[in-house]
TIDREN-277124 format. One record per residue (C-alpha): residue number from 0; y, x negated, z negated. Coordinates in Angstrom, 3 decimals, padded with zeros to 6 digits. Example, Ala and Ser with C-alpha at 12.3 -4.5 7.8 and 13.67 -1.06 7.14 Angstrom:
<site><resi>0</resi><Y>-004.500</Y><X>-012.300</X><Z>-007.800</Z></site>
<site><resi>1</resi><Y>-001.060</Y><X>-013.670</X><Z>-007.140</Z></site>
//
This chain:
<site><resi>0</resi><Y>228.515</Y><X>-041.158</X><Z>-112.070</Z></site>
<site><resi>1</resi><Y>231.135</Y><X>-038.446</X><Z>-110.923</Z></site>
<site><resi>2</resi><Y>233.357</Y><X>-039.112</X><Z>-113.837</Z></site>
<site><resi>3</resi><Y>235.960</Y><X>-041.788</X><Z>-112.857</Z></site>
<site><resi>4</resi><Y>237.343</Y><X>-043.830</X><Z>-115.647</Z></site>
<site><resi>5</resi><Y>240.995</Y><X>-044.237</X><Z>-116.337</Z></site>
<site><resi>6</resi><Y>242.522</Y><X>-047.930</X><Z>-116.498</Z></site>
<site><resi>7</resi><Y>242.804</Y><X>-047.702</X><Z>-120.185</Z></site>
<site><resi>8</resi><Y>239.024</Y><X>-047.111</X><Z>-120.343</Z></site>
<site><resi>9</resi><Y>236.998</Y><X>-048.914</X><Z>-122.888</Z></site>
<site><resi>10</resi><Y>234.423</Y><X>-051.728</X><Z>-121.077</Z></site>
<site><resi>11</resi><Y>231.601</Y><X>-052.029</X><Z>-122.908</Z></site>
<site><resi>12</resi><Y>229.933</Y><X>-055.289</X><Z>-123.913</Z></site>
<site><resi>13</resi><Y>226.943</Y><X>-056.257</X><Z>-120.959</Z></site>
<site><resi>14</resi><Y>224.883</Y><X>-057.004</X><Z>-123.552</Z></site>
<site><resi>15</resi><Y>224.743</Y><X>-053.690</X><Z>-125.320</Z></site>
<site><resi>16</resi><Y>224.669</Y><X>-051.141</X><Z>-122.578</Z></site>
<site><resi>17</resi><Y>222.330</Y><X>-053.241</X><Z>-119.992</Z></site>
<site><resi>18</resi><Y>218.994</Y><X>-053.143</X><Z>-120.791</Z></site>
<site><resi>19</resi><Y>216.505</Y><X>-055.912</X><Z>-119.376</Z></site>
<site><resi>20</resi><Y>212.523</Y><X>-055.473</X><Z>-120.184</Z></site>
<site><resi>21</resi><Y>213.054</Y><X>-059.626</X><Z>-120.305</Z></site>
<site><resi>22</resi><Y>216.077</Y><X>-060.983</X><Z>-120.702</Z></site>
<site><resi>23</resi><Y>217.066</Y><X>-062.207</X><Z>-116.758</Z></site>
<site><resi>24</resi><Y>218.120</Y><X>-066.272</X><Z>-116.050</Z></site>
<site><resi>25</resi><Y>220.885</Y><X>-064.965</X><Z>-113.798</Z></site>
<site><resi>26</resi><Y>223.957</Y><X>-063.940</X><Z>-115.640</Z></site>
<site><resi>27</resi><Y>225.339</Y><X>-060.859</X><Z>-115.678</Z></site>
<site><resi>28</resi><Y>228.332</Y><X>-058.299</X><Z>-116.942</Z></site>
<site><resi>29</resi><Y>229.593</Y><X>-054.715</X><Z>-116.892</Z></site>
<site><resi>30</resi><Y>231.450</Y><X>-054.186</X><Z>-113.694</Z></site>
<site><resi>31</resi><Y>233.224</Y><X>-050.054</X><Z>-113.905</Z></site>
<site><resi>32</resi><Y>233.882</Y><X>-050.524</X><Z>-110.115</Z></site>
<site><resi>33</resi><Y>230.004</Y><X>-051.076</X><Z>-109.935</Z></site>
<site><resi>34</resi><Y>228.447</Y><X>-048.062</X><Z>-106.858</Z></site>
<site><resi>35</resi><Y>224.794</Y><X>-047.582</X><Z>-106.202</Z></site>
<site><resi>36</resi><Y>224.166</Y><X>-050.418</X><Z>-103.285</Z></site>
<site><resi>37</resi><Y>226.787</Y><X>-052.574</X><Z>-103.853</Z></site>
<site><resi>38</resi><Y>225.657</Y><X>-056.171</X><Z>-104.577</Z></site>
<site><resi>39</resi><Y>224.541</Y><X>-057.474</X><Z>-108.018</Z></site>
<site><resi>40</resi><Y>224.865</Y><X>-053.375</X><Z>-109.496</Z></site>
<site><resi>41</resi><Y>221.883</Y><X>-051.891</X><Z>-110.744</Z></site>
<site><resi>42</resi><Y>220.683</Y><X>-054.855</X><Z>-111.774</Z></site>
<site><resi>43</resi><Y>218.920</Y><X>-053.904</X><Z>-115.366</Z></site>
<site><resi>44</resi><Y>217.018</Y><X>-051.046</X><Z>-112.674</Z></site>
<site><resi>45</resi><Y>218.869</Y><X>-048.281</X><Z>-115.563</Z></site>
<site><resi>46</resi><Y>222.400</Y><X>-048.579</X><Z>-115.042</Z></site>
<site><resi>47</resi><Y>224.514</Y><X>-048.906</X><Z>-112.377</Z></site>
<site><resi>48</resi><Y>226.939</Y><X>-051.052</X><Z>-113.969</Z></site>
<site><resi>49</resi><Y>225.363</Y><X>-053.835</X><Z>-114.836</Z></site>
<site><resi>50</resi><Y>225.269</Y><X>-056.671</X><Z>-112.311</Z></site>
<site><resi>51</resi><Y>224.201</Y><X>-060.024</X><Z>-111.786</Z></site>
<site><resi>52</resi><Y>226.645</Y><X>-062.951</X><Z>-110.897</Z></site>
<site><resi>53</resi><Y>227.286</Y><X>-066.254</X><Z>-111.136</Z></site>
<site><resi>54</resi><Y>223.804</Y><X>-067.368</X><Z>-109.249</Z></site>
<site><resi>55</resi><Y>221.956</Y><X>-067.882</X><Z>-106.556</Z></site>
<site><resi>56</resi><Y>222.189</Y><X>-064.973</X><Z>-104.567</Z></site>
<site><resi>57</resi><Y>224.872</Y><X>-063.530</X><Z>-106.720</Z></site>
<site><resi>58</resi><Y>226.882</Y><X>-067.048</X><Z>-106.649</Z></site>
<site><resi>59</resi><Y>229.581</Y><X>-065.180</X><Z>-104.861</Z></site>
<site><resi>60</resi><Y>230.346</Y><X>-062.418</X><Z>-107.213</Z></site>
<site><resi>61</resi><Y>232.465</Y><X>-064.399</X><Z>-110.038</Z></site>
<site><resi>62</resi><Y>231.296</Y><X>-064.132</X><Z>-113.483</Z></site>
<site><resi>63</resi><Y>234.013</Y><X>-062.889</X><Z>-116.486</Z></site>
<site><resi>64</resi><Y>233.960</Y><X>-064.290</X><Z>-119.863</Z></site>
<site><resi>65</resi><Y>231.808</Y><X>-061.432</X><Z>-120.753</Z></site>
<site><resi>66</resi><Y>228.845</Y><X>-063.048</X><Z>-118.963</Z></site>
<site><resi>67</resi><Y>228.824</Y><X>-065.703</X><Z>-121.367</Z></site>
<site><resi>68</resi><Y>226.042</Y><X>-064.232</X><Z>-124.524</Z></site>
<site><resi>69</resi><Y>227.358</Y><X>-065.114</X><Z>-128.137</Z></site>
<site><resi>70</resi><Y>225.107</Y><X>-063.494</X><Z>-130.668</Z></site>
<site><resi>71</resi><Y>228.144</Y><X>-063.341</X><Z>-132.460</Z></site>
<site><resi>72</resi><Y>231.587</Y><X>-063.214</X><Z>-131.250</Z></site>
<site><resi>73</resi><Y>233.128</Y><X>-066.750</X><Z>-131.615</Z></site>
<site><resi>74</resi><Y>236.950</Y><X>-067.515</X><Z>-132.649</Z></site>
<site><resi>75</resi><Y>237.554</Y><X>-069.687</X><Z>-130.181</Z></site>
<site><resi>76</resi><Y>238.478</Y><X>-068.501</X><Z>-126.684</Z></site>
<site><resi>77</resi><Y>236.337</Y><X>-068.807</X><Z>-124.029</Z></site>
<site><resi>78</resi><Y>235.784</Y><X>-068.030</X><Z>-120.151</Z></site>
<site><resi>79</resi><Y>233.188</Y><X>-068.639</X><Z>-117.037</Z></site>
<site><resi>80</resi><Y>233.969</Y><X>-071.704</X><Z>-115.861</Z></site>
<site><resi>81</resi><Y>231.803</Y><X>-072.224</X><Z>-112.505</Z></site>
<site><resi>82</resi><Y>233.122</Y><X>-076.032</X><Z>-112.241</Z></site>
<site><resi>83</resi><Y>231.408</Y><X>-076.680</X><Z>-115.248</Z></site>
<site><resi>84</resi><Y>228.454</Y><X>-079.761</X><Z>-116.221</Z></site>
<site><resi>85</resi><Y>226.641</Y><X>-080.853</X><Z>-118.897</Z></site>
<site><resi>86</resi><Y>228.730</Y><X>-083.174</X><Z>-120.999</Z></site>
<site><resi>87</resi><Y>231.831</Y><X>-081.567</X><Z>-120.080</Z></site>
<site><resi>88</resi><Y>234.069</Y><X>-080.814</X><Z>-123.000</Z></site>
<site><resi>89</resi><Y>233.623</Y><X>-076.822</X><Z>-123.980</Z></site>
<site><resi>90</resi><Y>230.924</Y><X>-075.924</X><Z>-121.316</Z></site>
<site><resi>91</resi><Y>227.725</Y><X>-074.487</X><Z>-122.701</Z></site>
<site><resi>92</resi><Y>229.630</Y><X>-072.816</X><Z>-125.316</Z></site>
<site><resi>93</resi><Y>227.143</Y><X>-069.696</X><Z>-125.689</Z></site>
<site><resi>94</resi><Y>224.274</Y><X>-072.112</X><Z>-126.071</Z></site>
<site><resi>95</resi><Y>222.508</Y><X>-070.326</X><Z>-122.987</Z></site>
<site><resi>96</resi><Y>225.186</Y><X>-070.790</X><Z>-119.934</Z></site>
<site><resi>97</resi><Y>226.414</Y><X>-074.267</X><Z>-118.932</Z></site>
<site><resi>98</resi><Y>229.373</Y><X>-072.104</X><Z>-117.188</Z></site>
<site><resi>99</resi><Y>230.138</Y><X>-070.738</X><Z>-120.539</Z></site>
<site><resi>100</resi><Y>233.207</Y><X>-072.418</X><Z>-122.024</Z></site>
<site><resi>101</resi><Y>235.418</Y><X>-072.582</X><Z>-124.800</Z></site>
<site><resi>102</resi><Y>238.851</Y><X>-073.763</X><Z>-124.599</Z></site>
<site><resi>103</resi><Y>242.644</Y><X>-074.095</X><Z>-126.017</Z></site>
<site><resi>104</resi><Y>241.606</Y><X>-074.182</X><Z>-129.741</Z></site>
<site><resi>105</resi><Y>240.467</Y><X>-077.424</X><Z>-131.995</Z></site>
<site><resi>106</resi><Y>238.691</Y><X>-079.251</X><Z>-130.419</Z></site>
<site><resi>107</resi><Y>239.010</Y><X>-077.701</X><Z>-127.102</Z></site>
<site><resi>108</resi><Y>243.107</Y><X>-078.058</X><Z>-127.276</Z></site>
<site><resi>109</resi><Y>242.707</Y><X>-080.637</X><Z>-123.927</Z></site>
<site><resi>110</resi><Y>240.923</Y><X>-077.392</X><Z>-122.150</Z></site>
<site><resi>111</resi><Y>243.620</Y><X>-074.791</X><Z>-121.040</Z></site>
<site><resi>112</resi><Y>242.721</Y><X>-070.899</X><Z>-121.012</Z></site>
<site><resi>113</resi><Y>242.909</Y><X>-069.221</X><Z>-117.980</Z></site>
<site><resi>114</resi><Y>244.760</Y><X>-065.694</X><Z>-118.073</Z></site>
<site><resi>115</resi><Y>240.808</Y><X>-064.099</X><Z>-118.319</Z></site>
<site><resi>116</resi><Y>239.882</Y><X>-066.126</X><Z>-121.522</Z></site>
<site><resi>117</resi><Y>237.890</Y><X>-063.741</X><Z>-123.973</Z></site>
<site><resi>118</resi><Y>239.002</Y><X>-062.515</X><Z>-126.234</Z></site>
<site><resi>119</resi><Y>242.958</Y><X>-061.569</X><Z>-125.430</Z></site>
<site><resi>120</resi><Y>245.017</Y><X>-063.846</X><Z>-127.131</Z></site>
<site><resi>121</resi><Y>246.732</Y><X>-065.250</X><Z>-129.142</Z></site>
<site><resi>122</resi><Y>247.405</Y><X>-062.626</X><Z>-130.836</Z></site>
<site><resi>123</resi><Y>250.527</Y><X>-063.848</X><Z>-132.690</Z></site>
<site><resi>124</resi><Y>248.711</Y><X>-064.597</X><Z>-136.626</Z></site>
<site><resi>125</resi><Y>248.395</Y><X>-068.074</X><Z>-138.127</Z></site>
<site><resi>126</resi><Y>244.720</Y><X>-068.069</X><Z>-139.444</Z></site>
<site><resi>127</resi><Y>244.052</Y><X>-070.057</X><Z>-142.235</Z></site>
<site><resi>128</resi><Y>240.007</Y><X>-069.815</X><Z>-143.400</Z></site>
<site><resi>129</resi><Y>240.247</Y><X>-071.772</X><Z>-146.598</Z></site>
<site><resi>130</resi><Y>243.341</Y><X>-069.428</X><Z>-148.215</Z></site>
<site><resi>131</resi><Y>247.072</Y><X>-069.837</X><Z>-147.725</Z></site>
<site><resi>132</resi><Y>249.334</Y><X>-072.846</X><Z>-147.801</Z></site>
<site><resi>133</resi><Y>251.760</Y><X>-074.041</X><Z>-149.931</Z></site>
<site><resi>134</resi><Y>254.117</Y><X>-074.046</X><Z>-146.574</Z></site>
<site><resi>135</resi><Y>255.536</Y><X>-071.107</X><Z>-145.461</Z></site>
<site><resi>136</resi><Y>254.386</Y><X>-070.623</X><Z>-141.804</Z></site>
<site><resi>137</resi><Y>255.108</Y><X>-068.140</X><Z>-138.223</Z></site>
<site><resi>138</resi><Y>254.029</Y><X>-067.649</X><Z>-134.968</Z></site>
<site><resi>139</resi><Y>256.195</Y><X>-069.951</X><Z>-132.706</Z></site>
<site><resi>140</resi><Y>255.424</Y><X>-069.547</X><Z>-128.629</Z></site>
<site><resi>141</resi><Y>257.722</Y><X>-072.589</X><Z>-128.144</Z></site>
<site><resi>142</resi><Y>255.164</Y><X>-074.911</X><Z>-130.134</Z></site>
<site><resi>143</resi><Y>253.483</Y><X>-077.458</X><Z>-128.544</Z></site>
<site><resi>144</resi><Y>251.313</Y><X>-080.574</X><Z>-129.286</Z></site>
<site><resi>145</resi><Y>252.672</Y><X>-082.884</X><Z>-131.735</Z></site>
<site><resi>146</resi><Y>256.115</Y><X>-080.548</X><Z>-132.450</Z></site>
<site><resi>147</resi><Y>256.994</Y><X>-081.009</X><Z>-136.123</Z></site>
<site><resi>148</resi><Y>254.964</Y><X>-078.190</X><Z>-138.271</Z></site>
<site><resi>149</resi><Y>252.804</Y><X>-076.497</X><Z>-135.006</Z></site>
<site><resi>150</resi><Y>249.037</Y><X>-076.577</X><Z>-135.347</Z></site>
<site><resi>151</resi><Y>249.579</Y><X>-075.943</X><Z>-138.957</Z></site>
<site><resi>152</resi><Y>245.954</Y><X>-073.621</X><Z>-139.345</Z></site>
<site><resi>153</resi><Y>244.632</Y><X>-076.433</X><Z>-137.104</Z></site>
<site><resi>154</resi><Y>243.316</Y><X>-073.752</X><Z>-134.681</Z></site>
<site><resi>155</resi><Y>246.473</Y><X>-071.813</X><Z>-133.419</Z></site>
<site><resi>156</resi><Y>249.226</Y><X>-074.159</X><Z>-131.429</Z></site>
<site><resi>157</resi><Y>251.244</Y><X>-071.694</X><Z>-132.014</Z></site>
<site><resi>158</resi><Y>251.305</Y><X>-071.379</X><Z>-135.730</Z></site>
<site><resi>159</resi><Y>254.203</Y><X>-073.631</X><Z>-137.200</Z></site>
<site><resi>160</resi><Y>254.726</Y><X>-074.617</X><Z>-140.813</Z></site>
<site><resi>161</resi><Y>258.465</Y><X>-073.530</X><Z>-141.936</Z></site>
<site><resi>162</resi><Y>260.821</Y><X>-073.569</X><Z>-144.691</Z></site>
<site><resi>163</resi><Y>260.310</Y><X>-076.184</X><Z>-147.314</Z></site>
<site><resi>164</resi><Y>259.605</Y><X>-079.668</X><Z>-147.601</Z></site>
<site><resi>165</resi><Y>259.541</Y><X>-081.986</X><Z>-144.376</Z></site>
<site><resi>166</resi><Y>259.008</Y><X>-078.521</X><Z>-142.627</Z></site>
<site><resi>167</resi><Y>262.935</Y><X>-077.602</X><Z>-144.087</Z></site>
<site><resi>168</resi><Y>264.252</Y><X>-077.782</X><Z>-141.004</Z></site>
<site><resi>169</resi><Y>262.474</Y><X>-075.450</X><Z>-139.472</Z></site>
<site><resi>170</resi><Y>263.496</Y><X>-071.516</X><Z>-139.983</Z></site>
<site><resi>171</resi><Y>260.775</Y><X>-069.270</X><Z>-140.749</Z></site>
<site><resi>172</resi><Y>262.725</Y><X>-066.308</X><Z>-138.810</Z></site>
<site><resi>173</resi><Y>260.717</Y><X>-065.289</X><Z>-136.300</Z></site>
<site><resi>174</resi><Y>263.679</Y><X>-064.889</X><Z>-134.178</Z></site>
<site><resi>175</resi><Y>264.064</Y><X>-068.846</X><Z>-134.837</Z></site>
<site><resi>176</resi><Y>261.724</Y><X>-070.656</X><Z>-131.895</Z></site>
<site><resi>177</resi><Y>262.967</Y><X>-074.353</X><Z>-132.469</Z></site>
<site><resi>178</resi><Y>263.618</Y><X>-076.733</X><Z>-134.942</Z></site>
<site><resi>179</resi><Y>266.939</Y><X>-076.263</X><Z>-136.296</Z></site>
<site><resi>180</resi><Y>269.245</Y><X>-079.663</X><Z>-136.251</Z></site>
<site><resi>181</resi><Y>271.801</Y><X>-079.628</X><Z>-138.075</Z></site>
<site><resi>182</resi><Y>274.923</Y><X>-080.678</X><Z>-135.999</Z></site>
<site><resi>183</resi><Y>276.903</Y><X>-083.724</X><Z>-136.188</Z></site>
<site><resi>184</resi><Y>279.936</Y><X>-083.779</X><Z>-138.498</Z></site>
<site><resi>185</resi><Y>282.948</Y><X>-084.923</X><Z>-136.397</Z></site>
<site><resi>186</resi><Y>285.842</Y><X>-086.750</X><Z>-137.938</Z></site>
<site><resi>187</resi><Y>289.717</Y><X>-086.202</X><Z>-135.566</Z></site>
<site><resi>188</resi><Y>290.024</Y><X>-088.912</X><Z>-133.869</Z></site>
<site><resi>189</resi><Y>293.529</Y><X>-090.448</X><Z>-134.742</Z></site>
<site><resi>190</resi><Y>296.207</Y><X>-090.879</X><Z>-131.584</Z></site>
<site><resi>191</resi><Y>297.410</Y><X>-094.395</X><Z>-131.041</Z></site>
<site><resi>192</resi><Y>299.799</Y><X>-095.492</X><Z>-133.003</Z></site>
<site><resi>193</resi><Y>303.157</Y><X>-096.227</X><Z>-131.551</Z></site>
<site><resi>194</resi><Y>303.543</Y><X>-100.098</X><Z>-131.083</Z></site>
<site><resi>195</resi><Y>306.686</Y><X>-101.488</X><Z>-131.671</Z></site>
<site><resi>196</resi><Y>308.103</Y><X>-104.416</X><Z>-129.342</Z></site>
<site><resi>197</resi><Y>307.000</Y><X>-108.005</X><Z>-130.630</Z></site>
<site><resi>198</resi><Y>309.889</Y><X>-110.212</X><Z>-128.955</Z></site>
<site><resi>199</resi><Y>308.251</Y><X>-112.574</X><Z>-126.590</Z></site>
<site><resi>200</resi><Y>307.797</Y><X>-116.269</X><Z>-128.040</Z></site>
<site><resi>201</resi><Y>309.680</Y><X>-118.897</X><Z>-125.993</Z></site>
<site><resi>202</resi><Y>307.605</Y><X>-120.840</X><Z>-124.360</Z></site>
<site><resi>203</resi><Y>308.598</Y><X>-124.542</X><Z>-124.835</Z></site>
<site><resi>204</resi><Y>309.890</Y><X>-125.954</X><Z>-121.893</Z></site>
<site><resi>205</resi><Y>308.771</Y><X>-129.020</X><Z>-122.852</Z></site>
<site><resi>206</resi><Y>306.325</Y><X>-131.180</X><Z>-120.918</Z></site>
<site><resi>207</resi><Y>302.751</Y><X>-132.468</X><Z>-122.505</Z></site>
<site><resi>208</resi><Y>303.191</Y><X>-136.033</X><Z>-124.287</Z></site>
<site><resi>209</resi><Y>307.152</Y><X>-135.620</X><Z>-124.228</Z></site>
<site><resi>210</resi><Y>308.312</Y><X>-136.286</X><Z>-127.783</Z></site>
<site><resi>211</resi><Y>311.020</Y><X>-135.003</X><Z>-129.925</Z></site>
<site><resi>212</resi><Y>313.809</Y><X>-136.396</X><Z>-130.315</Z></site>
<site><resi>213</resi><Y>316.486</Y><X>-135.991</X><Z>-132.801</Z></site>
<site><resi>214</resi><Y>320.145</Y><X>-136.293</X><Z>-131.804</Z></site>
<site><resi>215</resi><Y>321.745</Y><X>-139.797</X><Z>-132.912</Z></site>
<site><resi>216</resi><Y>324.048</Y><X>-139.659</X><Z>-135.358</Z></site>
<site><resi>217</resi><Y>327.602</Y><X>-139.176</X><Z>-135.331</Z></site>
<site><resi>218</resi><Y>329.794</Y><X>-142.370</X><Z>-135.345</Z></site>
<site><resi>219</resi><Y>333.234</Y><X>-142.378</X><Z>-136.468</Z></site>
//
């Protein structure tokens, strides 16, 4: 308790450092700033760093994604959402917490991830569960929903298909963060060509329904 950790410190998982005789309704995390008497802390009765939130009494202490209890650590993202209800897209991701929720992945896309979304992410890898693709494929930050080649694992936004086929366009630099289009060929334009002076018809002086006349002949 004398020992202050460094910012870098590692935070252990709530679930495997507190220790409830039965497991409490209330959720609750590991909170380092945790001090004997300060609200929520204590709350296992063994160590001081585990606290309640979320709650009832605790409803003012704001949960982290850490409060939510996977028995195994999910792929998709998730975070303590306290606006959440039952039916809501996401929410009672951990089975246990209706505050629980996942987000930003298939089929959460429509859910965005706050900045405290468990686990840090993305972490810049296309992941593809059944094997490779024929497609070659990168991380692209600029993706976004219905980009040519983006979504291409189906669970990463971010992860574009590149290089070949109707995906040819598309660089698989990682330097390269947009479809490349190839430019416009441009022919010169010609300059207008010098017109020459078209002599001016005469306009015949004579009036409508006048008729010709030919000169009468000569008489000797």
């Amino acid at each position: 308790m004398g020992v202050a950790c460094p910012n870098n410190a590692i935070v252990p998982s709530a679930r495997r450092v507190c220790s409830f005789s039965n497991p409490p309704v209330t959720p609750y995390f590991w909170d380092k700033r945790c001090r004997m008497g300060m609200k929520g802390c204590f709350a296992d009765g063994q160590h001081v760093g585990c606290r309640f939130c979320g709650l009832g009494i605790y409803s003012d202490i704001a949960c982290p994604a850490s409060a939510c209890n996977f028995s195994h650590e999910p792929w998709h993202p998730y975070y303590w959402d306290d606006f959440c209800q039952w039916g809501m897209l996401g929410c009672n991701a951990d089975g246990i917490h209706i505050q629980c929720r996942f987000c930003d992945k298939v089929p959460f896309q429509s859910v965005p991830c706050p900045v405290k979304a468990r686990p840090s992410y993305p972490d810049g890898e296309c992941w593809f569960p059944a094997g490779e693709p024929f497609h070659g494929h990168r991380w692209d930050s600029g993706c976004k929903w219905g980009l040519l080649g983006c979504w291409a694992d189906g669970v990463n936004p971010q992860c574009r298909f590149c290089g070949s086929g109707i995906y040819a366009n598309i660089s698989c630099s990682e330097m390269q963060s947009t479809t490349l289009i190839p430019e416009p060929e441009t022919t010169e334009i010609p300059e207008p060509m010098k017109t020459t002076e078209i002599p001016k018809l005469i306009e015949s002086t004579s009036k409508p329904g006048s008729e010709h006349r030919s000169p009468a002949p000569f008489l000797p």
